[in-house]
ROROMI-811820 format. One record per residue: residue in one letter; x, y, z of N, C-alpha, C in turn. Coordinates in steps of 0.2 Angstrom, whole numbers, plus 2048, in hexadecimal, padded with zeros to 3 digits. Layout:
AXYZXYZXYZ ...
//
This chain:
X423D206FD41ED1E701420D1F708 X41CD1F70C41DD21712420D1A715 X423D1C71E424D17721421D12724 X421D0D72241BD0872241DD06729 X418D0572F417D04736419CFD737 X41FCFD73B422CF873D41ECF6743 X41FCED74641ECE874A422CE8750 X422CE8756428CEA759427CE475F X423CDF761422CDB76541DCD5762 X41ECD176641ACCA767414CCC768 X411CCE76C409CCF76B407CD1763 X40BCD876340ACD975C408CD4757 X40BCD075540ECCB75140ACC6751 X407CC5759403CBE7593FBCC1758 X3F8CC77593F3CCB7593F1CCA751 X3F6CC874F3F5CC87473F5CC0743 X3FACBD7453FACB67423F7CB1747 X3F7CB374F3F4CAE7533FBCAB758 X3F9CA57593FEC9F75E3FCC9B75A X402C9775B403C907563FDC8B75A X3FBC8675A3F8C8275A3FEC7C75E X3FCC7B764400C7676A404C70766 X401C6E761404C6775A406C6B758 X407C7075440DC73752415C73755 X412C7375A419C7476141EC6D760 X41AC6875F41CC6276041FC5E75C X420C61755423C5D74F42AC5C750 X42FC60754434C5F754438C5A756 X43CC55753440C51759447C5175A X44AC5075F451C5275F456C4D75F X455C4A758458C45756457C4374F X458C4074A456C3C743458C37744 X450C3674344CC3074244EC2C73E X44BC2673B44EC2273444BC2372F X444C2872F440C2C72A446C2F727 X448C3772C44DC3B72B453C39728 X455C3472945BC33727459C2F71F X453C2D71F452C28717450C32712 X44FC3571444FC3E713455C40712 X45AC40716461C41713465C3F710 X463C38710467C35709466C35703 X45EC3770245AC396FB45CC426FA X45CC4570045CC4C6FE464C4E6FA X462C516F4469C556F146CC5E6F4 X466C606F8467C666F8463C686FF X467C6E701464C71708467C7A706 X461C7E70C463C8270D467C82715 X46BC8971346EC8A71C470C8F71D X46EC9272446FC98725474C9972D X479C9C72D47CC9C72F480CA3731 X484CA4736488CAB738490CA7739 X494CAE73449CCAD7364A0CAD73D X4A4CAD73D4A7CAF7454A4CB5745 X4A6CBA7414A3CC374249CCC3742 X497CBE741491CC174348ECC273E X490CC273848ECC1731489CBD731 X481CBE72E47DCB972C47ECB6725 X47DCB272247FCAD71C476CA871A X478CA9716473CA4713475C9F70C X473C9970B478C97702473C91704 X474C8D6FF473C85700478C826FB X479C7C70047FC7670047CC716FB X481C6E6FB47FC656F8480C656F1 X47BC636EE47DC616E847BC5B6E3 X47DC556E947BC4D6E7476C4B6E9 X473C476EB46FC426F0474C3E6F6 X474C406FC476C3E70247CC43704 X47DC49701482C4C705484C4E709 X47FC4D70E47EC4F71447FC48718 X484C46719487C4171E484C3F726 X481C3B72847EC3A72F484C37733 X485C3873948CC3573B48AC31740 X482C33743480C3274847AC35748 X475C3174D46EC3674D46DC3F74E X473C41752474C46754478C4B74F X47BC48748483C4C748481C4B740 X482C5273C482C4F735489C52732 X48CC5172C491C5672B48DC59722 X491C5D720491C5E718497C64715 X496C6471049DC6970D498C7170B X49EC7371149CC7B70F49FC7F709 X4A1C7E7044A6C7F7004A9C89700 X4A3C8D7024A2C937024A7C97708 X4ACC9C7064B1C9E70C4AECA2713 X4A8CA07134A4CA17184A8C9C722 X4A6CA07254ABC9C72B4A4C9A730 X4A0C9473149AC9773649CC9373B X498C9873F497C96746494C96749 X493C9274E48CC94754484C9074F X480C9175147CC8E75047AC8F749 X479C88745477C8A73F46DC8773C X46BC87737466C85735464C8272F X461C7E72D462C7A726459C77724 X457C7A71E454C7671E455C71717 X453C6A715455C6771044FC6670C X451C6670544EC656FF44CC5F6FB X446C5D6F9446C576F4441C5A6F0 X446C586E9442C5B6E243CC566E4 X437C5B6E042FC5A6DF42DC5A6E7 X42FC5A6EC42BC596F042AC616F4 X422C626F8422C676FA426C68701 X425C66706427C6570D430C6570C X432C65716438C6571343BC6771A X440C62719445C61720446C64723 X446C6572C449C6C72C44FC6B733 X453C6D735458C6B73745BC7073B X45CC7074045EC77744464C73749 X468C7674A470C7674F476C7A74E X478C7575047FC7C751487C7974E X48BC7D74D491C78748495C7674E X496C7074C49CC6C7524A3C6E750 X4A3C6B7494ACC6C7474ABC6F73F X4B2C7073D4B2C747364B9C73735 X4B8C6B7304BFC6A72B4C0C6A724 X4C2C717234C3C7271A4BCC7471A X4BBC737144B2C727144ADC70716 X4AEC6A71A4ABC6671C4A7C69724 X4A1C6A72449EC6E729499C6772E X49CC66733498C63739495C6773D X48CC64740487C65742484C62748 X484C6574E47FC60752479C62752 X475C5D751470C5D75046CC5F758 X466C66755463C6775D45CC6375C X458C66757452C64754451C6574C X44CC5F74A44AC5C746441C5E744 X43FC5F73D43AC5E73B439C5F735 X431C5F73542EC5E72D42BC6772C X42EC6A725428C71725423C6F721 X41CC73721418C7071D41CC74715 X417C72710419C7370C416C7A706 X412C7E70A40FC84707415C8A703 X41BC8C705420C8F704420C8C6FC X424C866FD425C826F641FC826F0 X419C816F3413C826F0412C8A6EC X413C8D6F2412C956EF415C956E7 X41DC946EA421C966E4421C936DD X41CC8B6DF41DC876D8425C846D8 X427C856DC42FC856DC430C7D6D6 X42FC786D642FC736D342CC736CC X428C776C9425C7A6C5428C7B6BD X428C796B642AC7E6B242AC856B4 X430C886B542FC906B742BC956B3 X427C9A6B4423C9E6B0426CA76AE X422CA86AB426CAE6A7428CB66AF X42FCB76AF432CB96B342CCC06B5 X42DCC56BC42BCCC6BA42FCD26B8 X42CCD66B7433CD96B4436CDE6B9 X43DCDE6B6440CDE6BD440CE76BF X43ECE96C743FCED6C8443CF46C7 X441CF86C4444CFF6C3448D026CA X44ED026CB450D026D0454D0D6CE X453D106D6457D156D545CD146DB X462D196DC465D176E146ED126E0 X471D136E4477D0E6E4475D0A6EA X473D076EE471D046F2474CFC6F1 X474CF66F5475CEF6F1470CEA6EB X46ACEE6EB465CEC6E6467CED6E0 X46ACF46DF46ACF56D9474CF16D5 X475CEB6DA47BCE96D5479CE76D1 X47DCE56CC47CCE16C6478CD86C7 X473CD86C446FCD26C3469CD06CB X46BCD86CF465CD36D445FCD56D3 X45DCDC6D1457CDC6CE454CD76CB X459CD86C3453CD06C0453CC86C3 X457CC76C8457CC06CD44FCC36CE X44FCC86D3449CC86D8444CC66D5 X442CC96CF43ECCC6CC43CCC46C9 X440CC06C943DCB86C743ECB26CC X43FCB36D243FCB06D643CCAE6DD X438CA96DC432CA86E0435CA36E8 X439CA26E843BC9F6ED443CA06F0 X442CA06F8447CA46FA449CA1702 X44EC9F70444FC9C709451CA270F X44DCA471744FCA8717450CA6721 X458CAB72245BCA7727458CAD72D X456CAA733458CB1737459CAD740 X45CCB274545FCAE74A45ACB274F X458CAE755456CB075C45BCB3762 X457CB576545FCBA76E461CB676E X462CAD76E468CAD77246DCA776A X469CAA76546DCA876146CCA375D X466CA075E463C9A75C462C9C754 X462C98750462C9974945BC96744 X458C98742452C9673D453C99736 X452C93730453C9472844BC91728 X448C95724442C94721440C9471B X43DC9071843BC9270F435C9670F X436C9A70B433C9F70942FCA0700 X42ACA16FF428CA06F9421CA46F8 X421CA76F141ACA96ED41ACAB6E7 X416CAD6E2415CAE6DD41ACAF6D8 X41DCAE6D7422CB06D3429CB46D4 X427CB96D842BCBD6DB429CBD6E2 X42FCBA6E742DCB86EF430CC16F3 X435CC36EF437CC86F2437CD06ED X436CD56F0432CD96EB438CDF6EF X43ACE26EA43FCE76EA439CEF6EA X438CF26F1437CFC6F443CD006F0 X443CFF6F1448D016ED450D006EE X454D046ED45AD006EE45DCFD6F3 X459CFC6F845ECFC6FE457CF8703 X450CF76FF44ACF3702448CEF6FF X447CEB703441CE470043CCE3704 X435CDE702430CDF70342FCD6704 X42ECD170842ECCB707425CCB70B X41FCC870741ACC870B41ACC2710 X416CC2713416CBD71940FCB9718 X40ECB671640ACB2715405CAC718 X401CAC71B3FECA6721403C9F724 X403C9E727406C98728404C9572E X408C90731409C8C738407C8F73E X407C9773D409C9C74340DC9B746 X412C96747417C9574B41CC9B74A X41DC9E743421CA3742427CA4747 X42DCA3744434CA0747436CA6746 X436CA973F438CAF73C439CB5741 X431CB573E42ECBD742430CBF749 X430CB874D432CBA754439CBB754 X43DCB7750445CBA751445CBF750 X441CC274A445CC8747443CCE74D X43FCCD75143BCD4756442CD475B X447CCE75B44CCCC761452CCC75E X453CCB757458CCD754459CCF74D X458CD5749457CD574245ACD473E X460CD373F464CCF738463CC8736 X464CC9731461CC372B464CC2724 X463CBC720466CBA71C460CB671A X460CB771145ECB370E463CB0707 X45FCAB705462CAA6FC45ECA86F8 X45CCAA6F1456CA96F0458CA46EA X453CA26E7454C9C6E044FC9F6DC X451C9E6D444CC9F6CF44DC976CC X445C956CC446C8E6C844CC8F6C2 X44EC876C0451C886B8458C8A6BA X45AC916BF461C956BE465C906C1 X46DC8F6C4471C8D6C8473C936CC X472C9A6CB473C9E6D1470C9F6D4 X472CA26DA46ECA56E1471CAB6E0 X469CAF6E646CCB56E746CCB46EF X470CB86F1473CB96F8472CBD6FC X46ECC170246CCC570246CCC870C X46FCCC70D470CCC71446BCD3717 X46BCD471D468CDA71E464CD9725 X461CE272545DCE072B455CE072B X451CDE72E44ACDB72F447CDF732 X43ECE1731438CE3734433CDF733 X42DCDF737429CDF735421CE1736 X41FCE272E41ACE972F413CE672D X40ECEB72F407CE872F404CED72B X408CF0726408CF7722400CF571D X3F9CF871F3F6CF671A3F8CF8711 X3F9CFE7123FAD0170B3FFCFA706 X405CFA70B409CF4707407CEE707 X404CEC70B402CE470D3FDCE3704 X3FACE97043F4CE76FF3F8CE86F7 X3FFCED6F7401CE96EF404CE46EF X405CDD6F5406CD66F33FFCD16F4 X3F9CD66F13F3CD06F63F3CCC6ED X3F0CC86EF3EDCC36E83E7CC06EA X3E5CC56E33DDCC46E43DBCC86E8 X3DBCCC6EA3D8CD06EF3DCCCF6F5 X3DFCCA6F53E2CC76FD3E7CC96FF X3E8CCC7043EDCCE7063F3CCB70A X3FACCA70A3FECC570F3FCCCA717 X3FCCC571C3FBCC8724400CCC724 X404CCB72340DCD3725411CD071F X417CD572041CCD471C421CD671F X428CD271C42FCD6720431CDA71B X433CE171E437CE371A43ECE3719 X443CE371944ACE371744CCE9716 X451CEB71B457CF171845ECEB715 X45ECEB70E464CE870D46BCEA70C X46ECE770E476CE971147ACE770D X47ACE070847ECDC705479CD96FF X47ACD96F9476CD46F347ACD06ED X47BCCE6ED47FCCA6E547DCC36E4 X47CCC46DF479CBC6DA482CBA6DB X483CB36DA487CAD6D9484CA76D9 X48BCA46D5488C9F6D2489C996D9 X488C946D8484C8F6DD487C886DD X48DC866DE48DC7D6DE487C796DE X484C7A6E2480C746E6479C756E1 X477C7C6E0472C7B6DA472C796D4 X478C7C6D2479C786CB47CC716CC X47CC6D6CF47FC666CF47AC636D1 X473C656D446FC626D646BC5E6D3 X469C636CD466C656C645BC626C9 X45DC696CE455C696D244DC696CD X450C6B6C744AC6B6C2449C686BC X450C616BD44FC5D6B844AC5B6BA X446C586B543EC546B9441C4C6BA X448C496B744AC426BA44EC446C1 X44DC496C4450C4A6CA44AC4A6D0 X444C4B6CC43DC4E6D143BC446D4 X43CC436DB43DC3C6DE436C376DE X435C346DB430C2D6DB42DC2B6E1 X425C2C6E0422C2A6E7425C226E9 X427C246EF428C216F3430C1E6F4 X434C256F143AC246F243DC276F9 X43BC276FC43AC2B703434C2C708 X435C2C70E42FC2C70E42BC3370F X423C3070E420C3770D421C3D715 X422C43715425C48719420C4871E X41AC4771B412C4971F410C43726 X412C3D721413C38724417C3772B X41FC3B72B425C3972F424C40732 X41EC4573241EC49737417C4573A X415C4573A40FC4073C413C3C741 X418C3874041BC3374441EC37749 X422C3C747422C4174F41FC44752 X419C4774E414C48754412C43757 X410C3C75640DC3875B412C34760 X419C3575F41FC36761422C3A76B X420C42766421C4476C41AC47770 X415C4476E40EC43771410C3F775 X412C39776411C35779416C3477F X41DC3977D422C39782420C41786 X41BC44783419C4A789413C4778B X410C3F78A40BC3F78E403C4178B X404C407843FFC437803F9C3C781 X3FAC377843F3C327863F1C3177D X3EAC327813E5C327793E6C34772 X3E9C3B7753ECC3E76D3F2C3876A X3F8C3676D3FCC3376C3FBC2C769 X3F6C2876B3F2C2476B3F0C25765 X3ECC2A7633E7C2875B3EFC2A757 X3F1C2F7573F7C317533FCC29750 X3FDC25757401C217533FAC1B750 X3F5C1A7513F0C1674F3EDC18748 X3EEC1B7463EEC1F7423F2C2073B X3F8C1E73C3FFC1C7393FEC16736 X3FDC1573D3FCC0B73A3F7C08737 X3F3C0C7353EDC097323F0C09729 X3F0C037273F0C047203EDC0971A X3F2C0D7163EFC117113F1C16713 X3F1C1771A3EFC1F71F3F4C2271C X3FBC2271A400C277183FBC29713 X3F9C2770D3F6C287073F1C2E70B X3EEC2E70D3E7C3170F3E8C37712 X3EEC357163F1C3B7193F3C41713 X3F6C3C7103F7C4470A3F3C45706 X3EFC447043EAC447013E4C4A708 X3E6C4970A3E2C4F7113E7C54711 X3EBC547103F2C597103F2C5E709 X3F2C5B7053EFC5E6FE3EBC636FF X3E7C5E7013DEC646FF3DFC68705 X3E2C6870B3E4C6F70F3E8C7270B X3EFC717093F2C747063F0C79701 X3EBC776FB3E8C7A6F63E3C7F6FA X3DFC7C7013D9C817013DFC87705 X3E2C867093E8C8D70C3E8C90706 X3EDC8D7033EFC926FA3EAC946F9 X3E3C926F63DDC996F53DBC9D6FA X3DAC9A6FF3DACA17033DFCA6704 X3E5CA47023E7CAB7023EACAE6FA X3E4CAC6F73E3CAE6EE3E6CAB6E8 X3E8CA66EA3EACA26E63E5C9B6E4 X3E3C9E6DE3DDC996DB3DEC966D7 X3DCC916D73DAC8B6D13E4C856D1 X3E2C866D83E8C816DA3E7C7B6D9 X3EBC756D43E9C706D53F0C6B6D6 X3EFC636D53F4C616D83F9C606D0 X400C5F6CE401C616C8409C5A6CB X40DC5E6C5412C576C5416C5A6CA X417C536CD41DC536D041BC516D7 X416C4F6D7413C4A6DC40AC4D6DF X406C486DE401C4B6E3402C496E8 X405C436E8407C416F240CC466F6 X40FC486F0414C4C6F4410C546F4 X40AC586F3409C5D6F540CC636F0 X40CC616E840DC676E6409C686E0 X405C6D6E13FEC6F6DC402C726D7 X3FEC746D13FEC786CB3FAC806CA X3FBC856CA3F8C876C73F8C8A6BF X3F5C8B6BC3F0C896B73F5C916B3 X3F4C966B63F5C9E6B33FBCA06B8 X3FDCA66B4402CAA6BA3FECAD6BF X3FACAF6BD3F5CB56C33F0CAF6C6 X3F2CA96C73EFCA56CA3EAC9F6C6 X3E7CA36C23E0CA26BB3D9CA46BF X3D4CA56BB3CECA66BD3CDCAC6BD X3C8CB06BD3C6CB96BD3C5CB86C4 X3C9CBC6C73C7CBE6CF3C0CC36CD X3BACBE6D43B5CC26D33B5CC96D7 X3B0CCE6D63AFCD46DA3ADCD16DE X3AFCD56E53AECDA6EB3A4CDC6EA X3A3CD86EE39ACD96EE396CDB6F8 X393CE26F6393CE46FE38DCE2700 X38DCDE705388CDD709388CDF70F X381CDC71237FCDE71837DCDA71E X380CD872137FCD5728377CD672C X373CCF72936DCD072D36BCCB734 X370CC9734370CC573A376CC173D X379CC174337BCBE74737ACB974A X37ACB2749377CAD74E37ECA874F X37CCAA758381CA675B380C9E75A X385C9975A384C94757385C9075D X38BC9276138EC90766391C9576B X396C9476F399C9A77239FC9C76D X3A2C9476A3A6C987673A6C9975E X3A0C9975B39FC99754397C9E754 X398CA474F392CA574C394CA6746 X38BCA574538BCA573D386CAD73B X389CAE735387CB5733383CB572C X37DCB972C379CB8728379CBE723 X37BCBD71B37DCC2718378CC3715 X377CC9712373CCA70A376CD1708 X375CD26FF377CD86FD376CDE700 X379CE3702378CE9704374CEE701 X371CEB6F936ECF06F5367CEE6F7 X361CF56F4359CEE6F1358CEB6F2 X359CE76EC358CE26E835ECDD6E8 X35BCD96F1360CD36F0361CCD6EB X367CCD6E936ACC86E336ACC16E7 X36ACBA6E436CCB46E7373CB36E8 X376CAF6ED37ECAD6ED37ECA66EA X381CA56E5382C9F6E2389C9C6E2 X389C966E3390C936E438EC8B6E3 X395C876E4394C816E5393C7E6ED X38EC796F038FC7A6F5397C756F9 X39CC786FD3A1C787003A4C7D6FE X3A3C836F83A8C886F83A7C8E6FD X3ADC926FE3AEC957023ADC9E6FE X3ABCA37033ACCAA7003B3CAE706 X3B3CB37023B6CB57073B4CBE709 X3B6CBD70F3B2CC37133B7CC9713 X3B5CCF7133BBCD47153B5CD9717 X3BACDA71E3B6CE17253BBCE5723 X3B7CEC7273BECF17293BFCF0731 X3C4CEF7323C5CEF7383C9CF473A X3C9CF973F3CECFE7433D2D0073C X3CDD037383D0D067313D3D0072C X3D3CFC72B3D5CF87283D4CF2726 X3D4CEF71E3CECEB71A3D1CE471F X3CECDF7233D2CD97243CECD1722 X3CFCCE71D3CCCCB7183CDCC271C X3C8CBF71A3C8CBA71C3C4CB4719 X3C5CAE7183C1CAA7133BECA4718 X3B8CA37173B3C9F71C3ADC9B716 X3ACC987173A7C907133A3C93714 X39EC94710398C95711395C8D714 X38EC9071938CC8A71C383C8871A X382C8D71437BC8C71437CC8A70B X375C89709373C86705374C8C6FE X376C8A6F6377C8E6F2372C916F1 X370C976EB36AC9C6E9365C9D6EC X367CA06F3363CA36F8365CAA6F9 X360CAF6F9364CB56F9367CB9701 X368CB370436BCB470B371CAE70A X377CB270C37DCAC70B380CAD713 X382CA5716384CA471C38ACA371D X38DCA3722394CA2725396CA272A X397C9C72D399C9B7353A1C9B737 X39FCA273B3A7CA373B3AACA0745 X3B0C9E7453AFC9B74C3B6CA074E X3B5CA27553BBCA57563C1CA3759 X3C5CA77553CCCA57573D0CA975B X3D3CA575F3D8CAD7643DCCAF761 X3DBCB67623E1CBB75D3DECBD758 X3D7CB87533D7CB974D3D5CC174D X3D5CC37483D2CCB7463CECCA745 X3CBCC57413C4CC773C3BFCC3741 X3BFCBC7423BDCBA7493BACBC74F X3BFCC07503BDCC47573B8CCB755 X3B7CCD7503B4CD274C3ADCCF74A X3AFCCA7483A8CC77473A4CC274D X3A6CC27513A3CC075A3A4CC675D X3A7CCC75C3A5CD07613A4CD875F X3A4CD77593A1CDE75739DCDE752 X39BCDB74C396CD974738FCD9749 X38DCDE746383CDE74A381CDD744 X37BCDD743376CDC73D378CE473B X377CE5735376CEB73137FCED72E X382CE9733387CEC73038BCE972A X38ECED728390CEC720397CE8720 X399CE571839DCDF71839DCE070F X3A4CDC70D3A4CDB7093A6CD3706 X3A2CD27003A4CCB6FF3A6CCA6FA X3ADCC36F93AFCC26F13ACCBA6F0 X3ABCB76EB3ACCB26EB3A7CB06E7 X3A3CA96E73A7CA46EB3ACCA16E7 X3B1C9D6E93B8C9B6E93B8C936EC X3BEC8E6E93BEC8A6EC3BCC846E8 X3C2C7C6E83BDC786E33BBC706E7 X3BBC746EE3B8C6F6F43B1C6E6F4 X3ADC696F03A5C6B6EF3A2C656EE X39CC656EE397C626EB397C606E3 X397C5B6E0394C5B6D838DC5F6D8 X38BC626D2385C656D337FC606D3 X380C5A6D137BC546D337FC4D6D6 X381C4F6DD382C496E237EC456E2 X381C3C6E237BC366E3379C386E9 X372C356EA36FC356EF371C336F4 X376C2D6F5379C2B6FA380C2E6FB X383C346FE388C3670038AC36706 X390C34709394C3470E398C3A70F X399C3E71439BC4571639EC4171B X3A4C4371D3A9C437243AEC49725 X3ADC4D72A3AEC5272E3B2C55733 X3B8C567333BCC5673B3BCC5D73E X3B9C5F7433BAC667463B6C6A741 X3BAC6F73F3B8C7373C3B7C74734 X3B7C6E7323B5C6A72C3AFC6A72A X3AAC6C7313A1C6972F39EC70729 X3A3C7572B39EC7972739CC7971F X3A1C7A71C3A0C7671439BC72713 X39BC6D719396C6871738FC68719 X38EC6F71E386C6F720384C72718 X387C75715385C7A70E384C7470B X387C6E70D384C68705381C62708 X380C6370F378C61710371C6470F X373C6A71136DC6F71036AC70708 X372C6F70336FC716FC36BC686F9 X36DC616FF36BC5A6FC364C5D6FF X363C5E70535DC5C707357C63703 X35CC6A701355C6C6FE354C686F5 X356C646F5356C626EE352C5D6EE X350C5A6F534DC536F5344C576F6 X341C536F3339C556F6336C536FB X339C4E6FF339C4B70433EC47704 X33FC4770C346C4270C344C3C70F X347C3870F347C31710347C2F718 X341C2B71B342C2A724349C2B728 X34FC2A726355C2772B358C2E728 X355C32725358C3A723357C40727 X351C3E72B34CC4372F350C47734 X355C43736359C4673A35FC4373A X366C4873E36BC4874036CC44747 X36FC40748371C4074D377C4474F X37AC4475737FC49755386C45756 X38AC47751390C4374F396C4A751 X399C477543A0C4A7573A6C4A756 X3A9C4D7533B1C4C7503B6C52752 X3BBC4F7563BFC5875A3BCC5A75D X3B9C617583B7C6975D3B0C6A758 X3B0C667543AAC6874F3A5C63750 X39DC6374D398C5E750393C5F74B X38DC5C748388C5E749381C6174B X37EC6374B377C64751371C6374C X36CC6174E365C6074D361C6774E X35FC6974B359C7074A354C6E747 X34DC70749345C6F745347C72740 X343C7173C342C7673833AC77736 X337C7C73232FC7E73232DC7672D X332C7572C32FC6D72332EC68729 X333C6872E333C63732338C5D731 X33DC6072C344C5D72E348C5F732 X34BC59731353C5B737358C5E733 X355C6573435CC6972F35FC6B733 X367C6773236DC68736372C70734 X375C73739378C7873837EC7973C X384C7A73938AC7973C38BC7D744 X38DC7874938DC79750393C7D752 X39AC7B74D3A1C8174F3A3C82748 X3A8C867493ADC887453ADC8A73C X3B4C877393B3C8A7333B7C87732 X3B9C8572A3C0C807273C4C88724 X3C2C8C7243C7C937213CBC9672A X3D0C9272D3D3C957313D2C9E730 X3D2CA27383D2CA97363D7CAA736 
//
């Protein structure tokens, strides 16, 4: 294949995933809590990524028991490095709880190193969400492995047994450093296979939607050395894996890791330098896939929860007023952990479909804790075709949302059928290349015009395409509809819908499909007044019947 086009700056990088969101920034504290610390007495296992005196990067995971990892002090942990590995300078850690998605993350530097016994001060603290985990099923009965790469070459890929590691291993801890040395370990995860062998001496990891904060990408543009170790449910070994980093925007390659049509936003590639399967203390002792290892609600507390508690934390210590305010008012209300996950979930599931992974549901090993099932290896369901339509209208909604008015490109327009709250997804060309996007439809089911209110986003690609390039006539392609966020096909007549930001659009599609189904609606239905939440709202429009048919004022709940 040819040379796949490499990413060489920040702009670059963010022109693609965006800016993280200012609460993003915030999670971290520099200290453990008494959440954190009731998290390390339960956890059996972490990863950590680290560099020798020489500069060597390293990746392995420790532990073993429940509470390995010792707290000496809010600031200082220690644990047993058993591995002839010598680290120093700043290291990275993040910890593991069978069944649970999320997952501790831990970043400083080594203070002392007796025997094996490896001391840490702590810099910063946090929760990651739990999508990586979810990709991979990691907690999961394992499923039938791929088969492993045909490898040519002497390279380190082709030693004995890393092929067929790769080739079954959906999750991988993977280490990398910034210029002045700073260290980040991240969990990594997808369909079965997270890391895909180009050939003897390349790998292919996709990169996936996330937080945008992406800690990775920006070290790797300031430093390209790297390390990861991956895990295959079921085994006690790791593979081990060192090298150097890119990252590329290669459409040709991006679209052999799409699923379903989807394709990951970039990928790193890897020139690898060093590869070998060993076997593991700390995973086989842990015994990560016994299901009497997988931890009992409410053996710790929930992750989602104890991030929540430092964002309203360091809200309040930067002066976050109002926001700080509801965050901790918010905590306190009874039940609210529970609801919180329960809203965390269903983000979770609708991210993993958008980026093609269907018919996710919640599955053992916790619905509190965030880990779905799915059903088949290729996800389950027939991915539908790619259906080409035509742009017949733009209508600006706001300054920052329009909504776009589709119908087939052939004839003889067909109707769009769906449930109302699912979503389709959209794919333009843009500057030569297909960039695909999933958006809620906002209008009413079997009409042969299907809607979508897309709001824009800074940086986004398909956003900024569709507010400032997209005219009537121009062509598009649709897949769909997707998604098991909906309406019953025969909703009681009294329903309650609740909506934050860019939540409302889902729900104008199942007002619009209650009120075409009524013959008349009832006095106190006639209209909307306008209800406000965040950045999203209601608005009141006539319409020719002389209802108050509401249409969504911003955004979309499909992030671009």
């Amino acid at each position: 294949m040819s040379t796949p086009r490499r990413l060489t700056t920040v702009d670059e990088v963010e022109t693609i995933i965006g800016r993280p969101a200012p609460m993003i920034m915030l999670k971290q504290i520099s200290a453990l809590d008494e959440g954190c610390r009731a998290v390390l007495a339960r956890c059996p296992i972490a990863a950590l990524g680290y560099r020798d005196a020489d500069g060597t990067s390293r990746t392995t995971f420790v532990g073993g028991v429940p509470g390995f990892a010792r707290v000496h002090s809010p600031t200082r942990i220690s644990f047993a490095l058993p591995e002839s590995g010598d680290p120093h300078g700043p290291v990275s850690v993040f910890f593991l709880l069978p069944g649970v998605g999320e997952t501790l993350r831990v970043n400083g530097s080594v203070a002392a190193r007796r025997g094996a016994e490896t001391a840490v001060d702590i810099e910063e603290a946090y929760v990651h969400c739990a999508q990586a985990v979810l990709r991979s099923r990691l907690w999961q009965p394992p499923g039938p492995a791929e088969p492993a790469a045909a490898i040519s070459g002497d390279g380190p890929l082709s030693r004995p047994g890393v092929a067929e590691f790769l080739a079954a291993a959906p999750f991988l801890a993977l280490s990398t450093w910034d210029a002045s040395g700073g260290s980040d370990t991240s969990p990594r995860g997808d369909r079965r296979t997270v890391a895909r062998i180009l050939d003897s001496r390349t790998l292919v990891i996709p990169d996936r939607k996330g937080n945008k904060r992406a800690d990775t990408l920006h070290n790797l543009l300031r430093d390209d050395r790297l390390s990861f170790a991956a895990l295959v449910p079921g085994r006690g070994g790791v593979l081990h894996v060192r090298g150097r980093g890119t990252i590329t925007d290669d459409a040709a390659l991006l679209e052999t890791m799409a699923l379903r049509g989807m394709s990951p936003q970039l990928a790193l590639l890897i020139d690898v330098e060093h590869a070998e399967v060993a076997g593991n203390d700390a995973v086989a002792r842990s015994r990560l896939w016994s299901p009497g290892a997988h931890l009992d609600k409410g053996a710790v507390p929930d992750l989602m929860a104890l991030a929540g508690g430092h964002l309203a934390a360091n809200s309040a210590e930067r002066g976050g007023g109002s926001r700080a305010f509801l965050l901790k008012a918010v905590g306190a209300v009874p039940g609210m952990t529970g609801l919180l996950r329960l809203v965390m979930n269903r983000a979770y599931r609708s991210g993993l479909r958008r980026e093609g992974y269907e018919d996710v549901e919640p599955g053992a090993g916790g619905r509190r804790h965030g880990v779905p099932r799915r059903h088949s290896a290729d996800g389950g369901g027939a991915a539908h075709p790619l259906r080409e339509v035509r742009v017949t209208e733009v209508r600006r909604e706001t300054p920052s949302a329009v909504t776009l008015v589709l119908e087939d490109a052939g004839g003889n327009p067909g109707t769009f059928d769906f449930r109302p709250g699912q979503f389709f997804t959209l794919v333009a060309d843009i500057d030569g290349r297909p960039v695909r996007r999933a958006y809620s439809a906002s209008s009413a089911p079997g009409s042969s015009r299907l809607e979508v209110t897309v709001k824009h986003v800074e940086g986004g690609r398909f956003s900024t395409h569709a507010h400032r390039s997209l005219r009537p006539g121009d062509r598009l392609a649709v897949r769909g509809p997707s998604g098991s966020f909906h309406a019953e096909p025969h909703p009681p007549d009294e329903i309650v819908l609740i909506a934050a930001g860019s939540g409302v659009t889902p729900m104008m599609s199942m007002i619009r499909a209650q009120l075409a189904a009524r013959p008349a609606p009832r006095p106190d239905h006639t209209a909307l007044q306008q209800q406000q939440c965040g950045r999203g709202h209601f608005r009141r429009r006539a319409d020719p019947a002389g209802e108050g048919r509401p249409r969504p004022a911003v955004g979309h709940p499909r992030p671009d």
